[in-house]
C-alpha positions in Angstrom: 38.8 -1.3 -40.6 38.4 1.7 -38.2 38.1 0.5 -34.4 35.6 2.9 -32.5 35.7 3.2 -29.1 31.8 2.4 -29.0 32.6 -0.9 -30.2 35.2 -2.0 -28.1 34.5 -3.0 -24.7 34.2 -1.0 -21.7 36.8 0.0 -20.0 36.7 -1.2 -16.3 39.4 1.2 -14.9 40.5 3.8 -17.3 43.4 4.6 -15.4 45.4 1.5 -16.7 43.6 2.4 -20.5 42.4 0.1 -23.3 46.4 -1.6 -23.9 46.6 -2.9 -20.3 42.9 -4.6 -20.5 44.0 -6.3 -24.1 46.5 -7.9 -22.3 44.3 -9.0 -19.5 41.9 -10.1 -21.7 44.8 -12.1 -23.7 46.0 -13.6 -20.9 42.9 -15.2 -19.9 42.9 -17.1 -23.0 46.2 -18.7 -22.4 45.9 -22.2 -22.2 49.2 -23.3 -19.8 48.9 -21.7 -16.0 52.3 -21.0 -15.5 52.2 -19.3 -18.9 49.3 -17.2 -17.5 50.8 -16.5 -14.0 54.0 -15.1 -15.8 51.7 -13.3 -18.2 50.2 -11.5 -15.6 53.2 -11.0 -12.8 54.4 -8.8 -16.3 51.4 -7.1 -16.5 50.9 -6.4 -12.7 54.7 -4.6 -13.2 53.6 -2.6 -16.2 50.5 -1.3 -14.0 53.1 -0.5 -11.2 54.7 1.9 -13.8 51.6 3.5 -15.1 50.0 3.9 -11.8 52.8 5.3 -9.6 51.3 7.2 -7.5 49.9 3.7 -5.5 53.4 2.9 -4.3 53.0 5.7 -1.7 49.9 3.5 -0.3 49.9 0.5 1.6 50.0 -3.2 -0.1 50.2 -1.4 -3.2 51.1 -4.5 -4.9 47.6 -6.4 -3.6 45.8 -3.5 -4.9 47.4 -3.8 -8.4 46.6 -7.6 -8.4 42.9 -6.9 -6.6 43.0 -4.3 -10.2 44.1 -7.3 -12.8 41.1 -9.3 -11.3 38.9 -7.2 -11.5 39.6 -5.6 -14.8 39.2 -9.6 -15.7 36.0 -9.8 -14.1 37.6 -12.4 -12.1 38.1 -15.0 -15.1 41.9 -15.1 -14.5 42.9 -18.4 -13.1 46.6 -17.7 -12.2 49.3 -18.5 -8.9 48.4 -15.0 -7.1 50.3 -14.0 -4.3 47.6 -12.4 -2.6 43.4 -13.8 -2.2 41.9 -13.3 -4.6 39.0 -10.0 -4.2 35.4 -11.4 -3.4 33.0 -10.4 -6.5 30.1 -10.4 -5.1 31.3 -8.2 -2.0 32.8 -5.2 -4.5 29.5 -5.7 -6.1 27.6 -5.3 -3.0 25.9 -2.0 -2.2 26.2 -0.5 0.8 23.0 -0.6 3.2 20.8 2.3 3.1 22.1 4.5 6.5 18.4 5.4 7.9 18.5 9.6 8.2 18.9 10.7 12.1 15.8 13.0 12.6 16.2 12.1 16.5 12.4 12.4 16.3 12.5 16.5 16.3 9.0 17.7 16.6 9.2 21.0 14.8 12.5 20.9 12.2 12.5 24.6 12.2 13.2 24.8 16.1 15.8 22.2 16.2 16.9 19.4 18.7 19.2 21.9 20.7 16.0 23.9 21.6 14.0 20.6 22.5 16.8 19.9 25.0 16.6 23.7 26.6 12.9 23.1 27.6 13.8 20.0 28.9 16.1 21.5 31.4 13.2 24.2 32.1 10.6 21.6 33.0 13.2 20.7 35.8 13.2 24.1 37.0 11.5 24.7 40.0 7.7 27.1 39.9 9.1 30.2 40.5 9.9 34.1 39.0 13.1 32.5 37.7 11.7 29.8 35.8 8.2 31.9 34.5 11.2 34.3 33.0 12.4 31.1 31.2 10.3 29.9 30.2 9.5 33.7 28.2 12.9 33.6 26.9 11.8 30.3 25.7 8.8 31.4 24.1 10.4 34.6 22.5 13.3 31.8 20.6 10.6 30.5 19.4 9.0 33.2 18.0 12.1 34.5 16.1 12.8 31.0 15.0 9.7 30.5 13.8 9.6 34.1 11.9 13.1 33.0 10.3 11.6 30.1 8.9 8.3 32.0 7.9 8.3 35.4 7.0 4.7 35.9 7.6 2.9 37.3 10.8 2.9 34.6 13.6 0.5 35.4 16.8 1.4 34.8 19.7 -1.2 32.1 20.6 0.5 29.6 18.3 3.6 30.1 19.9 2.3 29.0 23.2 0.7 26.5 21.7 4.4 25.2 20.3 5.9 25.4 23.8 2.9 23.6 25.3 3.4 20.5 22.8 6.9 20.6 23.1 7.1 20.6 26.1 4.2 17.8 26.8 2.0 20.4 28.5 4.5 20.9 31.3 5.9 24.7 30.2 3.1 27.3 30.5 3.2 31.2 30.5 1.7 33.6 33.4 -1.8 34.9 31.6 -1.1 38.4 30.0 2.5 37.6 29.0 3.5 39.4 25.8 6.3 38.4 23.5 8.4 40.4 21.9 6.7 42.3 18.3 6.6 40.6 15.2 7.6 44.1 14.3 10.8 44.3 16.4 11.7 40.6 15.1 11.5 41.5 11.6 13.6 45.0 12.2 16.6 43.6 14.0 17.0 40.5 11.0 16.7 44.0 8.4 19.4 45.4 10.5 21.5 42.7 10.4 21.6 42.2 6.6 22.1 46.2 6.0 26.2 46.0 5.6 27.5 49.3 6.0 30.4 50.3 3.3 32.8 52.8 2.5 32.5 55.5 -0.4 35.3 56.8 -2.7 35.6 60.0 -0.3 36.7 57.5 2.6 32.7 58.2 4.3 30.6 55.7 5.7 27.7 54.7 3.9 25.2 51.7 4.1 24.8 49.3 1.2 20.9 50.4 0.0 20.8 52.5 -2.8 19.0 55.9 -3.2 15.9 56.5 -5.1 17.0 58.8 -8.3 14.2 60.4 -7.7 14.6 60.5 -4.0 18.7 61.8 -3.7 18.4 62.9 0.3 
């Protein structure tokens, strides 16, 4: 009769393949201990040989018997040299590690940004800090374009800058940011990747209209 591999049992750790886990499996049926514990010291050899590459690590030998356990699902009852692996630990999963968010106000900004108008809060009132806190405001606004492609006035910028900053960063009256026009340009310019054509000439990476050659 033809054994399939769908009806044999799982492998547990294919790197020792379906030879070594008959044995293990064997062995756990052996009635006399000292029989088993020399049953499995041969096997534990035999996965040294297949598995080299472990003897490079450290206690390679507790991690071949830690293997032979749990390939046995920890049935084997034999003299091991080393404690024997704790199922329900391997079995364990690992706590859920909560996502650091470092409650950021507006993900597009950042938490690097958040710190900046902290320090400008400390400022003291003055020309120096009003052109800040403008510098501020314009981030914000190409930032915000970056994340959005679509027109942005300028009120809800200020209105970002007030929140973030808990009302304490605020803009002379008449301040104008920088154009959503300019913004838009200079992130154009910065994509358009000048090359170099056949005849050695300089030459930017659109492509003419056929219709359009100059």
């Amino acid at each position: 009769m033809i054994d399939y591999n769908t009806t044999r049992n799982q492998l547990v750790i294919s790197e020792y393949g379906r030879n070594v886990q008959k044995m293990i499996e064997y062995t756990i049926t052996i009635e006399d201990r000292s029989k088993r514990t020399q049953a499995a010291n041969l096997i534990v050899r035999v996965m040294a040989q297949m598995n080299s590459q472990v003897k490079g690590t450290l206690d390679y030998t507790q991690k071949l018997w830690d293997h032979l356990h749990i390939i046995a699902d920890f049935k084997l009852d034999v003299d091991c040299p080393f404690p024997v692996p704790n199922k329900n630990l391997l079995e364990a999963k690992p706590e859920r590690v909560p996502y650091q968010d470092n409650n950021i106000k507006y993900r597009h900004y950042g938490k690097t940004l958040e710190k900046i108008i902290e320090k400008a809060i400390a400022y003291e009132d003055g020309k120096e800090k009003d052109a800040f806190i403008k510098t501020i405001a314009n981030h914000l606004k190409k930032s915000y374009l970056n994340w959005n492609r679509d027109s942005v006035n300028d009120e809800l910028i200020l209105q970002h800058l007030e929140k973030l900053s808990d009302g304490e960063l605020k803009l002379p009256e008449n301040t104008r940011l920088i154009s959503t026009a300019d913004v838009v340009a200079r992130v154009k310019k910065k994509k358009f990747v000048p090359r170099k054509h056949k005849d050695g000439h300089a030459g930017g990476s659109y492509k003419r209209h056929k219709n359009n050659p100059h």
